[in-house]
C-alpha positions in Angstrom: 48.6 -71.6 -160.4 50.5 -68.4 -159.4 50.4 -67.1 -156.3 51.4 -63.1 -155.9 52.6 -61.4 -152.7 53.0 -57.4 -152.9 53.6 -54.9 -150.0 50.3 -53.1 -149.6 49.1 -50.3 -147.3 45.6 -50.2 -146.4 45.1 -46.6 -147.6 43.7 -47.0 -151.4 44.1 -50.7 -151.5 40.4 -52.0 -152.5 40.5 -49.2 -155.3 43.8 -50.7 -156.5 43.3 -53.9 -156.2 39.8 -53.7 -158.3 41.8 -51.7 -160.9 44.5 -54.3 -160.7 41.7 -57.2 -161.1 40.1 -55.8 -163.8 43.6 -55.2 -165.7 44.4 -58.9 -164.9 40.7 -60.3 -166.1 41.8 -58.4 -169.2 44.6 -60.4 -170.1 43.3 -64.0 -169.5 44.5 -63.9 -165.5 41.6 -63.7 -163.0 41.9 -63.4 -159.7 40.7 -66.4 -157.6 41.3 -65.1 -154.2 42.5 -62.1 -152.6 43.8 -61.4 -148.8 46.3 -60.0 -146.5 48.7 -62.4 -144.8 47.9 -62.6 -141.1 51.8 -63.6 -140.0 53.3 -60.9 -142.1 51.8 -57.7 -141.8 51.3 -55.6 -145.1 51.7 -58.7 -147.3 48.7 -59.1 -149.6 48.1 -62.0 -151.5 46.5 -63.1 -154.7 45.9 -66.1 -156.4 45.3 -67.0 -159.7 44.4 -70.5 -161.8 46.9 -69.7 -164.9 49.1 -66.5 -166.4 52.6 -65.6 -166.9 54.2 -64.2 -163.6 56.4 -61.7 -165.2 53.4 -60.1 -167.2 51.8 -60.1 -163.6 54.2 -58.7 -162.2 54.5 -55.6 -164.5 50.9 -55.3 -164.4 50.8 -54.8 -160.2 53.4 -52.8 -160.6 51.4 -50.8 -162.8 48.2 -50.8 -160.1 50.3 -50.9 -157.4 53.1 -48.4 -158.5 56.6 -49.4 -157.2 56.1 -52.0 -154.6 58.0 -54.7 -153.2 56.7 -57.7 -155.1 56.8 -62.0 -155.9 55.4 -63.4 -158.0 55.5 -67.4 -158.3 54.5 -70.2 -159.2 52.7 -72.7 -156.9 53.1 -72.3 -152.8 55.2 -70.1 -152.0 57.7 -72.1 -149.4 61.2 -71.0 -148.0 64.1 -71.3 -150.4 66.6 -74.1 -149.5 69.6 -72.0 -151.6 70.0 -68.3 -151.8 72.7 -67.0 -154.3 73.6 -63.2 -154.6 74.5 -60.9 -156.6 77.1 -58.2 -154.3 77.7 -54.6 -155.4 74.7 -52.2 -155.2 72.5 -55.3 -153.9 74.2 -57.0 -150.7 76.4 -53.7 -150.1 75.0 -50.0 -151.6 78.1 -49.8 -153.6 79.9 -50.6 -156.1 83.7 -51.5 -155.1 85.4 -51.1 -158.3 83.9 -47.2 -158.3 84.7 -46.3 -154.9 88.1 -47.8 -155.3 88.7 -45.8 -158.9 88.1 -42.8 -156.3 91.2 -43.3 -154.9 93.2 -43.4 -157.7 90.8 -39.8 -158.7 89.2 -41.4 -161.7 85.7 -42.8 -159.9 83.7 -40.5 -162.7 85.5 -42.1 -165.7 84.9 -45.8 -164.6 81.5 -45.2 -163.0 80.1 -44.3 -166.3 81.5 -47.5 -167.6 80.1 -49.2 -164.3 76.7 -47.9 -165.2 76.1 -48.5 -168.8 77.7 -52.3 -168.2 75.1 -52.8 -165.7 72.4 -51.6 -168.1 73.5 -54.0 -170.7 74.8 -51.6 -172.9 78.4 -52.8 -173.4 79.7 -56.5 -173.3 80.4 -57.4 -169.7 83.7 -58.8 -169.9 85.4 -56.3 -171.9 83.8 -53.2 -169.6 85.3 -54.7 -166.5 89.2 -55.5 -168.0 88.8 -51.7 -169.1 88.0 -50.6 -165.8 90.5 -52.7 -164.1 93.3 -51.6 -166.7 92.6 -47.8 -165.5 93.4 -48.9 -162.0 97.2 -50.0 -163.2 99.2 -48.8 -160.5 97.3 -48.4 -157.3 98.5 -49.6 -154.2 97.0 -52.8 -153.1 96.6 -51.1 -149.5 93.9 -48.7 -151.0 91.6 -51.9 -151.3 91.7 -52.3 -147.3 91.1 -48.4 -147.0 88.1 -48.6 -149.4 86.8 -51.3 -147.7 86.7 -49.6 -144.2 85.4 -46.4 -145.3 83.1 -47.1 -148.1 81.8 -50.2 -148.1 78.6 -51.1 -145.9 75.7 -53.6 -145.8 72.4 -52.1 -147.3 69.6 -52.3 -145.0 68.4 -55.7 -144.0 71.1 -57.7 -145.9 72.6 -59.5 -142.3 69.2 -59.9 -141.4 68.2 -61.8 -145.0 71.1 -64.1 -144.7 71.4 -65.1 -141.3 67.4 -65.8 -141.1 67.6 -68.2 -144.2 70.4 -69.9 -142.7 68.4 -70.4 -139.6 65.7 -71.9 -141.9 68.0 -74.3 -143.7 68.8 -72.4 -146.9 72.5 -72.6 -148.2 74.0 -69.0 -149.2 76.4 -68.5 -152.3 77.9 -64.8 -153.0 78.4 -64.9 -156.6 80.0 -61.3 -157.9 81.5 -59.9 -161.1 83.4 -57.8 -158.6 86.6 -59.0 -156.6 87.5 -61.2 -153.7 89.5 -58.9 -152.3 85.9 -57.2 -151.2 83.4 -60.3 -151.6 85.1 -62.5 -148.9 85.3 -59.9 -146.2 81.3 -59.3 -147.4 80.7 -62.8 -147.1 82.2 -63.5 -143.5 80.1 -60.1 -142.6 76.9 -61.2 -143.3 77.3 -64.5 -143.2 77.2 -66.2 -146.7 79.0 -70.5 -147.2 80.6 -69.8 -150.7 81.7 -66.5 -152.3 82.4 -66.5 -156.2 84.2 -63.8 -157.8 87.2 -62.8 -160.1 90.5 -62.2 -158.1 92.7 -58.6 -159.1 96.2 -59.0 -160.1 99.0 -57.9 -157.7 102.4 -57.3 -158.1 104.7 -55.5 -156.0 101.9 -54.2 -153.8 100.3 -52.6 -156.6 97.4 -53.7 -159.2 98.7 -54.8 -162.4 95.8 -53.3 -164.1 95.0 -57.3 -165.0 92.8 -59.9 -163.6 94.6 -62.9 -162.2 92.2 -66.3 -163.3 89.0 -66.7 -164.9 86.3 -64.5 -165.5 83.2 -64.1 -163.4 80.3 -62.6 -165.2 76.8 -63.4 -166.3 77.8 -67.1 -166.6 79.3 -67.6 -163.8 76.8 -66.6 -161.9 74.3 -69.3 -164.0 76.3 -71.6 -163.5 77.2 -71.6 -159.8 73.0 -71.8 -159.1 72.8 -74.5 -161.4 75.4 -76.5 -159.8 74.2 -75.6 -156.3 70.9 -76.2 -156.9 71.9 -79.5 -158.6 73.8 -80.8 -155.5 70.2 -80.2 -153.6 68.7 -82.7 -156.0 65.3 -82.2 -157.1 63.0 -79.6 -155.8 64.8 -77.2 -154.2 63.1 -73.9 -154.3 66.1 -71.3 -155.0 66.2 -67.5 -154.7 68.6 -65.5 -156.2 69.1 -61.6 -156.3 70.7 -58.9 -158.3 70.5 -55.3 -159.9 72.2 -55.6 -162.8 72.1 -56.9 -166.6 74.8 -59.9 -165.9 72.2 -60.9 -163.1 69.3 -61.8 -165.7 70.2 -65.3 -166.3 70.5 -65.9 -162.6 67.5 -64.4 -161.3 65.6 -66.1 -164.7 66.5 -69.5 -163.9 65.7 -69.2 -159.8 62.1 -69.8 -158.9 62.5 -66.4 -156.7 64.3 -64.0 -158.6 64.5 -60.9 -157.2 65.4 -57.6 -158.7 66.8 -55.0 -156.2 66.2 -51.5 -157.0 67.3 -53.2 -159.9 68.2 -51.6 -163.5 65.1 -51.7 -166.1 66.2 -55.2 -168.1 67.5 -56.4 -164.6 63.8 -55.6 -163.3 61.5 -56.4 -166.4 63.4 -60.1 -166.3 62.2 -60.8 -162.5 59.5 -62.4 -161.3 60.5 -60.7 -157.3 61.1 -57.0 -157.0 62.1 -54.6 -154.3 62.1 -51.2 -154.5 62.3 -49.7 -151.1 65.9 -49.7 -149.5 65.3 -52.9 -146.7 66.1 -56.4 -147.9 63.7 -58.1 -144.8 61.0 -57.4 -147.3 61.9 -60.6 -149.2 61.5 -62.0 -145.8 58.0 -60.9 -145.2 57.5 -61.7 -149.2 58.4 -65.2 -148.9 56.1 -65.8 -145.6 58.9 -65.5 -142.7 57.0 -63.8 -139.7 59.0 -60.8 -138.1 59.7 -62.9 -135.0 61.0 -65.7 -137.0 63.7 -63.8 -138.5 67.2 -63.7 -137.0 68.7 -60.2 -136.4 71.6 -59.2 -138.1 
């Protein structure tokens, strides 16, 4: 069975939904049943008997245009682990840019930011280039970066502090830097942050990474091993933008794609498009005065 949730207005929506049925008879997935949640406002619901969730999911989004979306598997229940992607999904930014601003090359390493994210070049090697242009800059310019340009995207507080409240663990896991991640974290109130740490000497980056990497991997690994120390059947959402993200989001049972780049987005089975994070709230069947305010 797969149940989908979308974000529907009521202007339009039996048209597109008997387009969307029709599409979905098409290719082998009827529609059983069909209704708006009562507890959650614009959330329509559909189920179906059989399908494929991601082929589902392109074809709402096809009926639907750009909506904020899940689709999943059996009931749909509260996650009991939540692990994150940060930059340009927790926070609207992505630190390693806005600190490359600082030392006046942002345009040079945001390109390389972009086309990593995209899955064009080899994860590790585009962030050791990046870092290597920011030889030289005082460590001080982190703290300064942080204050002016690093905020919360809408919602984010909100998201973590109301699955908390519902008993779900939450893991920050970033190919980005601790020196950002772990004031993040205590900010919106994530248990674990995983990262890679920048090297420091003298009050300046080294242009080096000090430790491990923290990429793609990483990120696979730290739900596995969360979701492991749950033990058996615990539903887990995870969330990203970005290519390195596809494993994660592919091996949650919610995994959500924020404004997310196309293989980021075509690899998810949840998908936001509009700016406020509550939505996976409302997706996941969390009533408004459930949710704890950020």
């Amino acid at each position: 069975m797969l149940i989908a949730r979308l974000i529907a207005e009521e202007e339009g929506l039996e048209t597109r939904l008997d387009s969307a049925g029709a599409a979905l008879e098409s290719a082998g997935t009827p529609i059983a049943a069909a209704g708006m949640l009562e507890f959650c406002g614009n959330v329509l619901e559909l189920t179906m008997p059989r399908g494929d969730a991601l082929e589902v999911a392109d074809i709402l989004g096809e009926h639907f245009g750009e909506c904020d979306m899940l689709v999943a598997r059996d009931e749909i229940a509260v996650p009991r682990l939540f692990v994150s992607d940060m930059d340009s999904t927790m926070i609207g930014q992505e630190c390693i840019d806005e600190l490359a601003d600082y030392a006046g090359i942002k345009d040079r390493v945001a390109d390389i930011t972009e086309r990593a994210m995209r899955g064009e070049l080899d994860f590790e090697a585009a962030l050791r280039e990046r870092v290597g242009l920011l030889e030289g800059l005082a460590e001080a310019a982190i703290d300064q970066c942080l204050d002016e340009r690093i905020r919360p995207v809408p919602g984010a507080r909100t998201l973590v502090q109301t699955l908390k409240a519902h008993g779900c663990r939450t893991v920050l896991v970033t190919g980005g830097f601790h020196h950002f991640a772990d004031p993040v974290a205590e900010q919106l109130g994530f248990e674990r942050v995983v990262g890679n740490r920048l090297a420091v000497g003298e009050g300046r980056l080294t242009g080096g990474l000090a430790g491990p990497v923290s990429d793609a991997s990483t990120k696979l690994a730290t739900l596995e091993e969360e979701r492991a120390a749950l033990g058996d059947g615990a539903r887990v959402l995870a969330s990203g933008d970005g290519a390195n993200d596809i494993p994660m989001i592919g091996a949650a049972d919610y995994g959500f794609a924020y404004r997310a780049k196309p293989k980021a987005r075509a690899a998810a089975n949840g998908r936001v498009s509009s700016e406020d994070l509550t939505v996976i709230l409302s997706l996941l069947g969390i009533g408004r005065e459930d949710w704890t305010q950020g």
